[in-house]
C-alpha positions as CSV (number, residue, x, y, z in Angstrom):
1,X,-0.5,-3.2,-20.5
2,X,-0.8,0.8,-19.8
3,X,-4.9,0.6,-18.7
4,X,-3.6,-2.8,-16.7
5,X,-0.9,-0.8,-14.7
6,X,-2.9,2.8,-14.6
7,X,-6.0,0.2,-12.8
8,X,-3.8,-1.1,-10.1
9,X,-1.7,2.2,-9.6
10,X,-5.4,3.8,-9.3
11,X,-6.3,0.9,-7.0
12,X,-3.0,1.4,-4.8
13,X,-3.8,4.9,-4.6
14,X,-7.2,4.3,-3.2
15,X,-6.3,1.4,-0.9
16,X,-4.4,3.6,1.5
17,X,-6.9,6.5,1.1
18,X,-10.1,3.9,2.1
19,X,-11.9,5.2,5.2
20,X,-10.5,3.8,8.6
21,X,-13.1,1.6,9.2
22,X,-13.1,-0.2,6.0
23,X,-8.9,0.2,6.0
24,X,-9.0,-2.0,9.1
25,X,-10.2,-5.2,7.0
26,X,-7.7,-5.3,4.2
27,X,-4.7,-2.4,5.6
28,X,-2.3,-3.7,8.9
29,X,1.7,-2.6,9.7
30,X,4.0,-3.9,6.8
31,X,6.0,-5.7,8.9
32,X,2.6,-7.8,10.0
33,X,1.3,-7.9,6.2
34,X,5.2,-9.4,5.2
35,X,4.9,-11.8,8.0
36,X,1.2,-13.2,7.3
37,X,1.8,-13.5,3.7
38,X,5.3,-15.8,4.2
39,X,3.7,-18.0,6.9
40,X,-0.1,-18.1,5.8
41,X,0.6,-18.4,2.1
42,X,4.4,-18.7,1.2
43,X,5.0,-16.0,-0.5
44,X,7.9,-13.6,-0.8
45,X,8.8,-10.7,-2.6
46,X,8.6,-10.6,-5.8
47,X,8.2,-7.4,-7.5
48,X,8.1,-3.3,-6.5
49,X,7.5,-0.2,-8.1
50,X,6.8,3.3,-7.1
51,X,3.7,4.9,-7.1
52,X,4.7,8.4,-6.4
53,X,7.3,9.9,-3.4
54,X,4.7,7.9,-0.6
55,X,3.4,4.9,-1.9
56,X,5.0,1.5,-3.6
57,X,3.7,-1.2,-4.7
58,X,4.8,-4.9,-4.3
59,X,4.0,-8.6,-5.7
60,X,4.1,-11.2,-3.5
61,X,4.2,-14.2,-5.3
62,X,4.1,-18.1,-3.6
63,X,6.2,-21.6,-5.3
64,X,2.3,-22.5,-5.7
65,X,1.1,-19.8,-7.5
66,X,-0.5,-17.6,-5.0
67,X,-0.1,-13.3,-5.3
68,X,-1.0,-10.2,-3.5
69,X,-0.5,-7.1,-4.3
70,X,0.2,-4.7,-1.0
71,X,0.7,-0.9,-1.7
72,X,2.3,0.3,1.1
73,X,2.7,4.2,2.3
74,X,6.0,6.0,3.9
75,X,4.2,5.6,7.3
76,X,4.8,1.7,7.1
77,X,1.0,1.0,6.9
78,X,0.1,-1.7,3.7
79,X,-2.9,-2.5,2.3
80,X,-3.8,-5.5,-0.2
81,X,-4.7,-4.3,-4.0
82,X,-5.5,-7.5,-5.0
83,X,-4.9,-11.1,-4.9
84,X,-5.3,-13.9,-7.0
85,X,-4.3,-17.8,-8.2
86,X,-2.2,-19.1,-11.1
87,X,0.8,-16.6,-11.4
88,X,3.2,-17.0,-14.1
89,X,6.8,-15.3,-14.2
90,X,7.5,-13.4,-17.8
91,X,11.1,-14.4,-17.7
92,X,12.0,-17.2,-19.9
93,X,16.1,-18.7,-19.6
94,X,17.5,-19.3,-23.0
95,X,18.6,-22.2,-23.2
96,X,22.2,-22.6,-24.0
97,X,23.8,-24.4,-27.5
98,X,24.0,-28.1,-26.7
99,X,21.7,-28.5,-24.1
């Protein structure tokens, strides 16, 4: 689980330190990145955690299955990490005595 999470905080890190021109294909305004992912694919917020002091990371996770991973900087500029199919949630619901 630590080389999974030191990959994609390495991979956030570089995602908003990609030269402009390449930035331009997978980096946009938050605002524009939240908005494409809700109407394009479904999904909402799922997930965050912090980098360091200028960059967080967020799951976006769709009813279908569908994620992305943005990082986004304190300037308001996201850029995707990675995507992917088949999402599963960790948390499981006890079920309670009787039921």
């Amino acid at each position: 689980m630590t080389r999974l999470r030191v990959s994609i905080l390495g991979a956030a890190a570089a995602a908003l330190s990609v030269a402009p021109a390449a930035a331009a294909e997978q980096c946009a305004p938050r605002a524009d990145m939240i908005k494409a992912l809700g109407e394009k694919f479904r999904e909402n917020p799922t997930a965050l955690g912090v980098v360091n002091p200028n960059v967080i990371v967020e799951v976006f996770v769709s009813d279908q299955g569908t994620w992305t991973i943005l990082a986004s900087d304190t300037r308001g500029q996201s850029c995707v990490v990675s995507v992917g199919e088949g999402w599963e949630s960790a948390v499981k619901t006890a079920a309670l005595p009787g039921t």
